[in-house]
C-alpha positions as a Markdown table, in Angstrom:
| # | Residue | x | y | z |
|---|---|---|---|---|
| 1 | Unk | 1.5 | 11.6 | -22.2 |
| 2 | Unk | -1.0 | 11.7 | -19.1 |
| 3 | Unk | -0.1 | 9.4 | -16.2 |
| 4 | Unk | -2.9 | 7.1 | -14.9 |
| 5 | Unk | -2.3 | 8.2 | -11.5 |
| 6 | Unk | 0.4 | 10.6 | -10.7 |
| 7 | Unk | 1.0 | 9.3 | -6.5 |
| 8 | Unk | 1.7 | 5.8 | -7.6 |
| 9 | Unk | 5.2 | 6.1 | -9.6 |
| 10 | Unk | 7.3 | 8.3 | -11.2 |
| 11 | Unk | 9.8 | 8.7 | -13.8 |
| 12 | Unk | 12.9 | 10.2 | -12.8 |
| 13 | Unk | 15.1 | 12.6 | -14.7 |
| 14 | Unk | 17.7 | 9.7 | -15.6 |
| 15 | Unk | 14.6 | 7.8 | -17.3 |
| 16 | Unk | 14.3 | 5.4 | -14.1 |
| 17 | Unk | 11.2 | 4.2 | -12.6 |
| 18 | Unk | 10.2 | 4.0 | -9.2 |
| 19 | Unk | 6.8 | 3.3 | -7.3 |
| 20 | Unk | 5.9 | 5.8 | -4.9 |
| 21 | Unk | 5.7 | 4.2 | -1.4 |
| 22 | Unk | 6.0 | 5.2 | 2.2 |
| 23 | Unk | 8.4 | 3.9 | 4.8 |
| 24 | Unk | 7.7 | 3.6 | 8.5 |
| 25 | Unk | 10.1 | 4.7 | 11.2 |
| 26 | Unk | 8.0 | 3.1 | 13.9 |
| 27 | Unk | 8.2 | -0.3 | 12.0 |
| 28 | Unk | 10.7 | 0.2 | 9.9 |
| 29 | Unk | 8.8 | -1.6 | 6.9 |
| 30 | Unk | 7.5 | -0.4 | 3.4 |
| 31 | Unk | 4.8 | -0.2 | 2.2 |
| 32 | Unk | 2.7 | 0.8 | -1.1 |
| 33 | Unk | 0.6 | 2.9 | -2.2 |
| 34 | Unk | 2.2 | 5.7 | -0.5 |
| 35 | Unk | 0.2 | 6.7 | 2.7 |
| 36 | Unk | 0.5 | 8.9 | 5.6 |
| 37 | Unk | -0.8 | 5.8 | 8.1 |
| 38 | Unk | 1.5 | 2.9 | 8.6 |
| 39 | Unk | -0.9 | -0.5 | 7.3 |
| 40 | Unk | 1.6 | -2.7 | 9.5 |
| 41 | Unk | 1.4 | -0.6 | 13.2 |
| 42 | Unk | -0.8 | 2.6 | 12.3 |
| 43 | Unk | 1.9 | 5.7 | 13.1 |
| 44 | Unk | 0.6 | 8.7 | 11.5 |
| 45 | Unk | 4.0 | 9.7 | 10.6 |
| 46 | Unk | 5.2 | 7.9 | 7.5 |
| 47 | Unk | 7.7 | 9.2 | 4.6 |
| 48 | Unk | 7.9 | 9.0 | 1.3 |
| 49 | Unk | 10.0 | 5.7 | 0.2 |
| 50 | Unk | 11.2 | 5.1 | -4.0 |
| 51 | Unk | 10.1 | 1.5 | -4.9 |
| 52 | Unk | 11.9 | -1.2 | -7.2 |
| 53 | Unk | 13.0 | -1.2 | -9.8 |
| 54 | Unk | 13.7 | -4.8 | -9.6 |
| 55 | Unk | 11.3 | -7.6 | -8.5 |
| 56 | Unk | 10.9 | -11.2 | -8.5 |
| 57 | Unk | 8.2 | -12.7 | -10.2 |
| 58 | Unk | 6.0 | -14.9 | -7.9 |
| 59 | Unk | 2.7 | -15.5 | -9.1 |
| 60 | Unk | 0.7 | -14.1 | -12.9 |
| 61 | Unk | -2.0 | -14.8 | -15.2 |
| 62 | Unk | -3.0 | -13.3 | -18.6 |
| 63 | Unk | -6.4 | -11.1 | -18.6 |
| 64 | Unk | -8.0 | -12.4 | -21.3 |
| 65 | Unk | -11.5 | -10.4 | -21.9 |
| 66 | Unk | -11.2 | -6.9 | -20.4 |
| 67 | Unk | -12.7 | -5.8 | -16.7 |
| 68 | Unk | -15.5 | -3.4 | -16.2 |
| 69 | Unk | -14.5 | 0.3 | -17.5 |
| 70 | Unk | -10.9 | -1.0 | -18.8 |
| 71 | Unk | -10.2 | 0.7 | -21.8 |
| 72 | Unk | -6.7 | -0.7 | -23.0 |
| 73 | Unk | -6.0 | -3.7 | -24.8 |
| 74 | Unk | -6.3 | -7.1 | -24.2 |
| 75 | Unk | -4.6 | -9.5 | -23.5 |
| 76 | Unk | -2.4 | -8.7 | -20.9 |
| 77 | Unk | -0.3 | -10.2 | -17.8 |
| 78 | Unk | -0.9 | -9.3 | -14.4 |
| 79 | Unk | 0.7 | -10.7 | -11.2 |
| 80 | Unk | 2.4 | -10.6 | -8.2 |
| 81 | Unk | 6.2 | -9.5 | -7.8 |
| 82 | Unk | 8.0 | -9.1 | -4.9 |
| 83 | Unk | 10.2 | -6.3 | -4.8 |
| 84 | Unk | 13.9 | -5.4 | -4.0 |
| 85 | Unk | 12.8 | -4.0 | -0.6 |
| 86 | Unk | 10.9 | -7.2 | 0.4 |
| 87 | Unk | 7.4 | -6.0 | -0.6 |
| 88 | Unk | 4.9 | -8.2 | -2.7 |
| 89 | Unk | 3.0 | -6.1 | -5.2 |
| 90 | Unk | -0.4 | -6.8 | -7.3 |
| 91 | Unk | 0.9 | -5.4 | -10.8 |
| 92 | Unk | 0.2 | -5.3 | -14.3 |
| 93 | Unk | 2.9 | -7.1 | -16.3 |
| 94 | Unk | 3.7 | -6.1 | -19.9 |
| 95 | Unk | 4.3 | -10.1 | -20.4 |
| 96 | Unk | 0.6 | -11.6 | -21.5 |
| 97 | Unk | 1.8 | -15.3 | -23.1 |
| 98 | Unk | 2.3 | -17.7 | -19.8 |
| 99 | Unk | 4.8 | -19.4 | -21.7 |
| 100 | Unk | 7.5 | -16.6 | -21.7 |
| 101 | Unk | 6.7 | -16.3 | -17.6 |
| 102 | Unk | 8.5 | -18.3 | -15.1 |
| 103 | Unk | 7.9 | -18.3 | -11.4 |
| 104 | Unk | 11.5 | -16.6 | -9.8 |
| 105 | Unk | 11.9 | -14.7 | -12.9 |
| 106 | Unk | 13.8 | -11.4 | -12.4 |
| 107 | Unk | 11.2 | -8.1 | -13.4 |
| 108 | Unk | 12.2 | -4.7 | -14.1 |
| 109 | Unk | 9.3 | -1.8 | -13.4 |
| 110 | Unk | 9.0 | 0.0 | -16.3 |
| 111 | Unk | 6.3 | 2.9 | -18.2 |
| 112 | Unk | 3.3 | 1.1 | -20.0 |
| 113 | Unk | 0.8 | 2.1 | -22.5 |
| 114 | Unk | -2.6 | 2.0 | -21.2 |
| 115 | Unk | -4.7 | 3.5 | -23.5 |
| 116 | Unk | -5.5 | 6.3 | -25.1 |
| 117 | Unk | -8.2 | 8.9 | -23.6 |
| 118 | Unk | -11.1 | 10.6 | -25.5 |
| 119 | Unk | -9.0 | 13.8 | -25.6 |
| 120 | Unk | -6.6 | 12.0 | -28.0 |
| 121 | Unk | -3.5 | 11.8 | -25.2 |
| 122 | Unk | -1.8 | 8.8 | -24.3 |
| 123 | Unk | -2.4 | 7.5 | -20.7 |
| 124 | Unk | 0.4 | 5.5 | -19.4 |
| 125 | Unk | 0.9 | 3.5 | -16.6 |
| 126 | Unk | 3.6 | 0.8 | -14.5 |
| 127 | Unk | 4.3 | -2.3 | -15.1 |
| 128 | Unk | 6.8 | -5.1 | -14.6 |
| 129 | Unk | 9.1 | -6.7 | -17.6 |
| 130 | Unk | 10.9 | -9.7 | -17.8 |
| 131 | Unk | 14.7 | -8.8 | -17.5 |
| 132 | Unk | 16.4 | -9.9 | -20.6 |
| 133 | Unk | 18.3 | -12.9 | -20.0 |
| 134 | Unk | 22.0 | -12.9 | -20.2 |
């Protein structure tokens, strides 16, 4: 299993998930992808900061016909969550029918199949589920 890009998440040793982000001590705000620049106040000076797992579900779509140089399958969801840290996040979601998605819905980041490269290994990437309902 090959990840799709090894700086945006990571699987822990327990199995969790988290995005990789950076925190800033200036501004005290998070933000993601991980970078050394703040994007809120510009100090040079920013950590590395776990992301998620939990997120609330605020807007999403289904891709129905895939985008230039996309190589997984179709259809699929894609939206934007806000996560536990107060962060709103463009994501794929492993959700595609709009019917089974609700605005406010509680999301868990999890590891996705993406697709599966000419070398014959899996490429995997992060996504947010739907959290069973209790």
């Amino acid at each position: 299993m090959r990840l799709v890009n090894d700086k945006l998440f990571r699987e822990r040793p327990d199995g969790a998930v988290r995005l990789i982000g950076g925190y800033c001590a200036g501004c005290e705000r998070v933000h993601f992808p991980q970078g050394d620049t703040c994007p809120y106040c510009s100090l040079s000076e920013c950590t590395e900061s776990e992301l998620g797992p939990r997120a609330t579900l605020w807007l999403f779509t289904s891709v129905l016909r895939p985008p230039p140089g996309y190589r997984g399958q179709v259809p699929f969801g894609f939206g934007i969550v806000e996560l536990e840290q107060g962060l709103r996040v463009v994501t794929r979601l492993t959700e595609p029918d709009l019917a089974k998605l609700h605005r406010g819905m509680t999301m868990k980041l999890v590891i996705s199949p993406l697709h599966t490269a000419e070398d014959g290994e899996r490429v995997t990437t992060y996504a947010f589920a739907p959290e069973p309902t209790v």
